[in-house]
C-alpha positions as CSV (number, residue, x, y, z in Angstrom):
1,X,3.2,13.0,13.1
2,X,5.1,16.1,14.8
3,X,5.2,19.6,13.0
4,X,7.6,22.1,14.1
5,X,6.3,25.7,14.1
6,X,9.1,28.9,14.6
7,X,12.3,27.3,14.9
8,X,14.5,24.4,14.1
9,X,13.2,20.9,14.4
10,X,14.7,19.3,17.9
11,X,15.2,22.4,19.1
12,X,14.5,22.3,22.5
13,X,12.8,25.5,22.5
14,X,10.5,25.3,19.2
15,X,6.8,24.5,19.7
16,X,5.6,21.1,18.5
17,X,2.2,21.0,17.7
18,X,1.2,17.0,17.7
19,X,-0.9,16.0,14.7
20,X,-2.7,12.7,15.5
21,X,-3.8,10.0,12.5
22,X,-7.6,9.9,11.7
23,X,-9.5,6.8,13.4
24,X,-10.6,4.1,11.3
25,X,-14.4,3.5,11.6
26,X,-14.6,0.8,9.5
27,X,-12.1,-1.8,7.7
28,X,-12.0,-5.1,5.0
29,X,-10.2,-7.9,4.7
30,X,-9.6,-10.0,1.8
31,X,-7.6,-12.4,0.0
32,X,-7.1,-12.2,-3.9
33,X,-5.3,-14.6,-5.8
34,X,-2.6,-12.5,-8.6
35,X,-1.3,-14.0,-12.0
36,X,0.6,-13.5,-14.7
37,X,-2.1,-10.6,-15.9
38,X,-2.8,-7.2,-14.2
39,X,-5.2,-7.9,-11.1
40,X,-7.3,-5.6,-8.9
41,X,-6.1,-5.6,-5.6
42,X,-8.2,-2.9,-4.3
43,X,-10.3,-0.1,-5.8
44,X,-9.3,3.3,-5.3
45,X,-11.1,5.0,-2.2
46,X,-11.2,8.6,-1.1
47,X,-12.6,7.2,2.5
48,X,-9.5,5.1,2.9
49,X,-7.1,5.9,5.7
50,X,-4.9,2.8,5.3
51,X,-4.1,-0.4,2.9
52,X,-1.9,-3.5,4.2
53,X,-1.0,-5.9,1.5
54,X,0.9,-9.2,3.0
55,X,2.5,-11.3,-0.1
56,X,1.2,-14.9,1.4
57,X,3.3,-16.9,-1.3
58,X,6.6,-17.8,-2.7
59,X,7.2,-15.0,-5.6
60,X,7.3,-11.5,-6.0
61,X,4.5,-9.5,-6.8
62,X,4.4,-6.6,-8.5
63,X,2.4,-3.7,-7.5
64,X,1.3,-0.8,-9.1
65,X,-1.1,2.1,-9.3
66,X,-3.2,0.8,-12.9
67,X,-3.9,-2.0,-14.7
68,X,-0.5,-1.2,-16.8
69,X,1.9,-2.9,-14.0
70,X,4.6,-5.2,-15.3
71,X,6.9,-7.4,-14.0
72,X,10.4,-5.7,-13.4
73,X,11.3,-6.6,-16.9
74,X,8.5,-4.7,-18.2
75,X,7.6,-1.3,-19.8
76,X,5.6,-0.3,-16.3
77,X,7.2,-1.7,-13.5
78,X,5.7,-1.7,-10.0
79,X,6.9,-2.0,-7.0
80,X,8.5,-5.2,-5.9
81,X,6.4,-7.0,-3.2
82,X,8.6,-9.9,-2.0
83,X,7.7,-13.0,-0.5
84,X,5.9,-13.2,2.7
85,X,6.7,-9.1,2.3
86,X,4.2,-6.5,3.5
87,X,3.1,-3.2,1.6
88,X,1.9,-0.8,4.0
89,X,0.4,2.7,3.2
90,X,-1.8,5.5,5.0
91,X,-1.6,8.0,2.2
92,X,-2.4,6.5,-0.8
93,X,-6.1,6.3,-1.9
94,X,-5.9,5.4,-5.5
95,X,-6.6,1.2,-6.8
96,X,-3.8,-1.1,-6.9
97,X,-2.9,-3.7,-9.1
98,X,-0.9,-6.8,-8.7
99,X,1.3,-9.3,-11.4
100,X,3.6,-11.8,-11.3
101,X,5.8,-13.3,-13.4
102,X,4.8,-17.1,-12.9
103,X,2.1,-18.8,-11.5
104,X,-0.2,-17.1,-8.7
105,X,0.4,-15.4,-5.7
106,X,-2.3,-14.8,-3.2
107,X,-2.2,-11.7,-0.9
108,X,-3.9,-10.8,2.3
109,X,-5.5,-7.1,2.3
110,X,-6.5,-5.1,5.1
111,X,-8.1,-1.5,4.5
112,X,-9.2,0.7,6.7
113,X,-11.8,3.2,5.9
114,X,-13.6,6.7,7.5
């Protein structure tokens, strides 16, 4: 992460002050099995500094930030996790939840934590 102080950014005479990530002291991995009903993928965490989410099987899954997520056809939407997809994020720190429209998906989740 770069932030540009003064001038224009990639200007070759502005300052860049270099911003590195937090390490990760600690991390989980899991696997949780989603249906055709809301499912807890992970519980929100103010100590998290990262969530991978790997869609392991052959329909989309659905992602969303409460236990409200829908299919795309739905009244809550979430955001469409295709097959063998990935769903990376180091900003987010809230749960997630996980549908799909037919039978069950199971997803891979890696989180890394202060």
């Amino acid at each position: 992460m770069e932030r540009y102080l003064g001038q224009t950014p990639g200007s070759p005479t502005a300052p860049v002050v270099v911003i590195a990530p937090k390490k990760a002291s600690s991390a989980s991995y899991t696997r949780i099995t989603i249906g055709t009903t809301p499912t807890l993928i992970s519980r929100g965490n103010d100590k998290r500094l990262n969530i991978a989410i790997v869609n392991g099987g052959a329909n989309t899954v659905y992602v969303g930030s409460d236990a409200r997520v829908t299919i795309n056809s739905g009244n809550n939407p979430g955001y469409e996790l295709l097959s063998q997809g990935t769903l990376d994020n180091d900003t987010y720190i809230g749960p997630l939840y996980g549908i799909v429209a037919a039978a069950t998906v199971t997803v891979s989740v890696w989180e890394e934590f202060e």
